[in-house]
N, C-alpha and C positions, 0 to 999 in steps of 0.2 A: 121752444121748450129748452130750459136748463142743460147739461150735459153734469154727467156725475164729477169730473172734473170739474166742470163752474159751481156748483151745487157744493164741493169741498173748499172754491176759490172763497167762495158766498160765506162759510161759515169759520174761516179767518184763524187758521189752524196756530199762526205763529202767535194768537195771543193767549194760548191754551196754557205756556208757561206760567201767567199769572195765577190761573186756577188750580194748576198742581203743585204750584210751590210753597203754600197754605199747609197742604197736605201732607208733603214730607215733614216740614217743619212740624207742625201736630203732632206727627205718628213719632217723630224723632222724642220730642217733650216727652211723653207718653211711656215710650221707652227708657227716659231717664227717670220717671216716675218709677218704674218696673209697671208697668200698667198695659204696654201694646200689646195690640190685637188686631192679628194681618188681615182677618175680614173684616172688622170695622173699619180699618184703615181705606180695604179696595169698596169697599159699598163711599164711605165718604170721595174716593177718589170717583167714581161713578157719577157723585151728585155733582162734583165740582166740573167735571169735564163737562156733563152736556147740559147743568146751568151756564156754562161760559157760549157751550155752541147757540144755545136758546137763545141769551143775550144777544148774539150776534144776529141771529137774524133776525129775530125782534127788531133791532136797530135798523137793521137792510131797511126791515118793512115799514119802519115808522119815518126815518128819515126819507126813503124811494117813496112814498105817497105825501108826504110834504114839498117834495119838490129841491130838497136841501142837495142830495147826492148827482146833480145832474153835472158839475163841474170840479164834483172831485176829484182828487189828486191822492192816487193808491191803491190798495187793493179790489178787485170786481164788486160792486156793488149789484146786488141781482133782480131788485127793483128799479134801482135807477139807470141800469142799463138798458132795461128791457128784456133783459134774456127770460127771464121767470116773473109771474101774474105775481101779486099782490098778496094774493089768496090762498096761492102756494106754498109763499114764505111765510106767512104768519102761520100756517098750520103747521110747518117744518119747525118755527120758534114752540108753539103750544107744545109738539111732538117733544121735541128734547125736554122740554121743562116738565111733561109729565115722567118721561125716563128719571128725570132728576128725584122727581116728588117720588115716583115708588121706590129708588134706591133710599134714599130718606125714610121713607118709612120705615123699611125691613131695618135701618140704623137705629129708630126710634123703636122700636118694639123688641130688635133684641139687646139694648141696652136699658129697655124700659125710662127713659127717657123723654116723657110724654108735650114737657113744656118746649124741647124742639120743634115741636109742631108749629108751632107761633113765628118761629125765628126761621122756619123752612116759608111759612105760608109770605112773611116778613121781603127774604129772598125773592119770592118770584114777583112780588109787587113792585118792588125794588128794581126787577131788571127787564122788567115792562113798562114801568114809570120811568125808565131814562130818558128814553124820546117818544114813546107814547104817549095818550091820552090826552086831554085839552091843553093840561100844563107839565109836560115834560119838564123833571130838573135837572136835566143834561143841558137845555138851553136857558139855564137861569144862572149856569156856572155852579151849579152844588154836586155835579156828576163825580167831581175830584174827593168829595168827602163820601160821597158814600160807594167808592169803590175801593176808598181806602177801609170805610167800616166794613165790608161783606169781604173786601179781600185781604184782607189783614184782620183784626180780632176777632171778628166772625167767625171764617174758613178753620183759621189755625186753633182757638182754642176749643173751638165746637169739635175739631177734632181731637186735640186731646181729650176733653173731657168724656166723649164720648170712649174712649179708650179708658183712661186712666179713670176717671171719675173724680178727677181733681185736675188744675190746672199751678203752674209754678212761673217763677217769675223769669225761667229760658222761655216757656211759652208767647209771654208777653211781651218781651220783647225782640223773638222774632216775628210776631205777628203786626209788629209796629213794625219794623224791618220792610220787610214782607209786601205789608198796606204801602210804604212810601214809593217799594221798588214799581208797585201796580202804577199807582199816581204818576211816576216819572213817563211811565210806559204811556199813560192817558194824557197826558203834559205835551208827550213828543209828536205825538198823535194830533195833537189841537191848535198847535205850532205850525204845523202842515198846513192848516185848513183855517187860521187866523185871516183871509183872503177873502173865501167866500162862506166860513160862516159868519163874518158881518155883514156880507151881503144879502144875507137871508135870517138875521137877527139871531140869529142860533149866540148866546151871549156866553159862551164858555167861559171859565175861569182863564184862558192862557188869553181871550178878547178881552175881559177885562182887564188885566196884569198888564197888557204890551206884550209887542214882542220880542222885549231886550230882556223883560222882568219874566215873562214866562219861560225865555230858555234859559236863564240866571235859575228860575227855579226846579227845573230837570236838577241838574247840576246838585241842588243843595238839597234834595231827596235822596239821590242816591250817596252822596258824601254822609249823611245821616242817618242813614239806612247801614252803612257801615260801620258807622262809627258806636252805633249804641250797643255795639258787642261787648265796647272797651268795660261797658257798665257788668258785666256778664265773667272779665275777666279776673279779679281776685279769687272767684271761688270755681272758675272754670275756664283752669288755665288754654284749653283746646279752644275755646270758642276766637282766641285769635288764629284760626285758621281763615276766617270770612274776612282777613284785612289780604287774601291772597287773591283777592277779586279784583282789588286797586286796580291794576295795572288793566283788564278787560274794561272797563270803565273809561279807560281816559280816550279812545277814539270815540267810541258816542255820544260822548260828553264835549268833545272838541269838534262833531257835526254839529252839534247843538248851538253852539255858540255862536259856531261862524258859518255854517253852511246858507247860503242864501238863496239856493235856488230851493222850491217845496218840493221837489222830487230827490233832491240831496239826503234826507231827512227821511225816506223812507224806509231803508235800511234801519236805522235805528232802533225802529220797532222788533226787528228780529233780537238786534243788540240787546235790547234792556229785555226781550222775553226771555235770553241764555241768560242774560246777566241776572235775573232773576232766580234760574234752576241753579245756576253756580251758588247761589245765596244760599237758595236752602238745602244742596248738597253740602256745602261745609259747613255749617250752622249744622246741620244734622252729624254731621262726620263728627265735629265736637261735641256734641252730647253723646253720639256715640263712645265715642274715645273716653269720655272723661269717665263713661260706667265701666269700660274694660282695663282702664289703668287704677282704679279705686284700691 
């Protein structure tokens, strides 16, 4: 049996920054709308946290009964170690994702908001369908687009709108931001395990790329993930605060390239999930600023 420790190893706490960095970014939009609202923001932060824990073991448990996780390289996996049944994990993935769906709700009802329901029901198919089901599209190489759609335009404008009741085009393009910093994070991730997910046909985006062209592509996620501020700055001079990220950037971007061992590369992922919260702390800090210096 599990231990509460393995049980927190299991549900992969350092990728939780992809899920809240949506969040602030939205809530941030929202309040440059004049539109935020601190409990819609903590209900949307609610859905996004243990949508992300759901995912995770979801994945434990579709990947650990596939047979895929037995010679990875990272963090506990809690079916394919053995530590925890099959049955346990998938009911712990179910567990979160219903937490998710009633924070969702109580978002949909008191924003009156109805057609979110589609775009929540959307979500959890989405992140059962990564390595679930007959045809998982995590092993078809499509995992990189739609964790860049659920964690980029998804996350961040469904929260402002749910706030604001309108979205603006700071939204847009942190949420493109945002979606790339996710991807870089899923990129560094798959880089790792370029080894033996072709040994188990698992056909990710960074297996098909290579391995030179997948970590070239880390690299040019987050260079453009930064750069599309510059689009943001004529009429919001503050949002060049997010060009203050550069310099955290360039060590995990420089394991990427050249790191060669798969355990080199593991760090990383902690890297791009701060480097992630640093994005939309200052992306927020500049929309904040730009409302209090008006």
């Amino acid at each position: 049996m599990a231990t509460a420790g393995q049980w927190i190893q299991g549900a992969r706490l350092r990728t939780l920054p992809i899920a809240m960095a949506p969040v602030v970014i939205g809530s941030a939009a929202a309040y440059e709308l004049g539109g935020f609202h601190w409990v819609n923001a903590l209900l949307a932060a609610v859905v996004a946290f243990f949508m992300q824990v759901g995912v995770n073991y979801a994945n434990d448990y579709s990947d650990g009964i596939r047979g895929t996780d037995e010679v990875r390289v990272g963090p506990l996996r809690l079916v394919g170690s053995g530590v925890a049944t099959p049955r346990s994990v998938k009911l712990a993935a179910f567990g979160s994702f219903g937490v998710a769906m009633l924070a969702g709700l109580a978002l949909v009802v008191l924003t009156q908001t109805w057609w979110l329901l589609l775009v929540g029901a959307g979500c959890v198919l989405a992140a059962w369908g990564y390595t679930g089901g007959k045809n998982p599209y995590g092993y078809m190489g499509l995992g990189d687009v739609f964790v860049f759609v659920f964690f980029g335009p998804v996350a961040t404008l469904g929260t402002t709108y749910t706030q604001a009741g309108q979205i603006s085009a700071a939204a847009v393009v942190g949420s493109i931001g945002t979606g790339l910093i996710a991807c870089a994070l899923l990129m560094a991730n798959n880089v790792r395990d370029i080894p033996t997910d072709t040994e188990v046909g698992k056909r990710t985006l960074a297996v098909r790329l290579g391995d030179t062209w997948a970590r070239r592509s880390y690299v040019l996620m987050l260079a453009l993930a930064i750069a599309l501020v510059l689009v943001l700055a004529p009429s919001i001079p503050w949002m060049l605060l997010v060009l203050l990220l550069i310099p955290a950037c360039l060590m995990p971007s420089w394991l990427v390239l050249k790191g060669k061992k798969r355990k080199s590369l593991i760090p990383v992922l902690k890297q791009t999930g701060l480097i992630n919260l640093g994005y939309a702390a200052l992306f927020a800090a500049g929309l904040v600023l730009s409302v209090a210096t008006r």
